[in-house]
C-alpha positions as CSV (number, residue, x, y, z in Angstrom):
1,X,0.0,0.0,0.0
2,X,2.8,2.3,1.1
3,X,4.3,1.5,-2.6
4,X,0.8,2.3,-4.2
5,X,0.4,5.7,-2.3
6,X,3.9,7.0,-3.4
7,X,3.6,5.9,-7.2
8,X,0.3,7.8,-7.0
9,X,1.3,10.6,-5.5
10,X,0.7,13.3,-7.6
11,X,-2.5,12.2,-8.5
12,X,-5.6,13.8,-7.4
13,X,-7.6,10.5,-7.5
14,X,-5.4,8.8,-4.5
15,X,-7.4,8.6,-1.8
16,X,-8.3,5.9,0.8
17,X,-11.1,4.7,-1.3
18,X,-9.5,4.4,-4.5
19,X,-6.3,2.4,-2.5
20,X,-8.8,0.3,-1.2
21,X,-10.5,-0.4,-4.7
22,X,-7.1,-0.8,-6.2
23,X,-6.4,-3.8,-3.5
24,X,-9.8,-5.0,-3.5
25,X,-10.8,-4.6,-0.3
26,X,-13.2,-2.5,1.7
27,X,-11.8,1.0,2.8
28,X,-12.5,0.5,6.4
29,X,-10.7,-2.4,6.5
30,X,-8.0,-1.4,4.5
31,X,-7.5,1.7,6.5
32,X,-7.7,-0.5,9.6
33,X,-4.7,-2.7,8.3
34,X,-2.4,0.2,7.1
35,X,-2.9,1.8,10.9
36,X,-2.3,-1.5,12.8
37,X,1.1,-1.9,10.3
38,X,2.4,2.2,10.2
39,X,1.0,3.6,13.5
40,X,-0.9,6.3,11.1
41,X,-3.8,6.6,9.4
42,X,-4.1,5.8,5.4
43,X,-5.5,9.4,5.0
44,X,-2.9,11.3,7.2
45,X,-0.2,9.1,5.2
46,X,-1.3,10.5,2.3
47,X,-1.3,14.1,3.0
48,X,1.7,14.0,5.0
49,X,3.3,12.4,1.8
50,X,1.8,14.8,-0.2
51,X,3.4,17.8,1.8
52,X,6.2,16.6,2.2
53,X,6.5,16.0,-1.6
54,X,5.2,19.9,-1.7
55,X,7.5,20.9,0.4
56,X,10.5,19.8,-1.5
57,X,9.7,20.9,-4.7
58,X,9.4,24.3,-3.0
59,X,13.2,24.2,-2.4
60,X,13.4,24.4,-6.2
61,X,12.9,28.1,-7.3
62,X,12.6,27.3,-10.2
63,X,8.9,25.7,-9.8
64,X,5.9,27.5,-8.8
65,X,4.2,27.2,-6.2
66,X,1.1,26.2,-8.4
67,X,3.3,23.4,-10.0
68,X,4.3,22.2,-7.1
69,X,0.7,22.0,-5.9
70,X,0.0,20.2,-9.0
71,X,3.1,17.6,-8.7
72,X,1.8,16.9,-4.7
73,X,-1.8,15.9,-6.4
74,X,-3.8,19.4,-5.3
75,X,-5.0,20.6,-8.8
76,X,-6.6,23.7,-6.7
77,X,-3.9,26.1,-5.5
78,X,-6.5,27.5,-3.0
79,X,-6.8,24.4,-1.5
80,X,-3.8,23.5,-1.1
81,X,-2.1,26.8,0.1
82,X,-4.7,26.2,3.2
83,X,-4.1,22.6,3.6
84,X,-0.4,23.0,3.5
85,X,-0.7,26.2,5.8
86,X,-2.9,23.7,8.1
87,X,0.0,21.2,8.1
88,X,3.1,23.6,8.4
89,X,1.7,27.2,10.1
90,X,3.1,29.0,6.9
91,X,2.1,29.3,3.3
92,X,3.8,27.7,0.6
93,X,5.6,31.4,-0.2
94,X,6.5,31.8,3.6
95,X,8.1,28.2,4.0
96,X,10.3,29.0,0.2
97,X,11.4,32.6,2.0
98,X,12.4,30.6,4.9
């Protein structure tokens, strides 16, 4: 699953649900299984993935902050500027000045 998440990354369709589809099993139960194995949640594996990814491509001036919200799987900047705020207490623009 862990494999599946970070091949999938960047796309907007990853979510609990669709891993759970891809594996064939229910979403509880697959969300049950990753937290018993990782000590995390399926969900906040994914975002924290997905900010982490963010976050790095921010260290790269040479990529937007819109493309970089796009390469982390948020195809709406808005979003993503709050989520990412949420996650870090700056916005993507703060955390590059940094």
């Amino acid at each position: 699953v862990r494999g599946y998440v970070m091949e999938n990354l960047s796309s907007p369709e990853l979510t609990v649900q669709s891993a759970a589809n891809h594996f064939y099993l229910n979403e509880d139960y697959l969300g049950r299984l990753f937290k018993k194995a990782e000590g995390i949640s399926l969900s906040k594996f994914i975002i924290r993935e997905r900010m982490e990814l963010a976050a790095r491509l921010l260290q790269n001036e040479s990529i937007s902050a819109s493309a970089a919200a796009q390469q982390a799987g948020y195809p709406n900047y808005s979003y993503f500027a709050e989520a990412f705020k949420k996650y870090f207490g700056c916005t993507p623009t703060e955390y590059r000045n940094q």
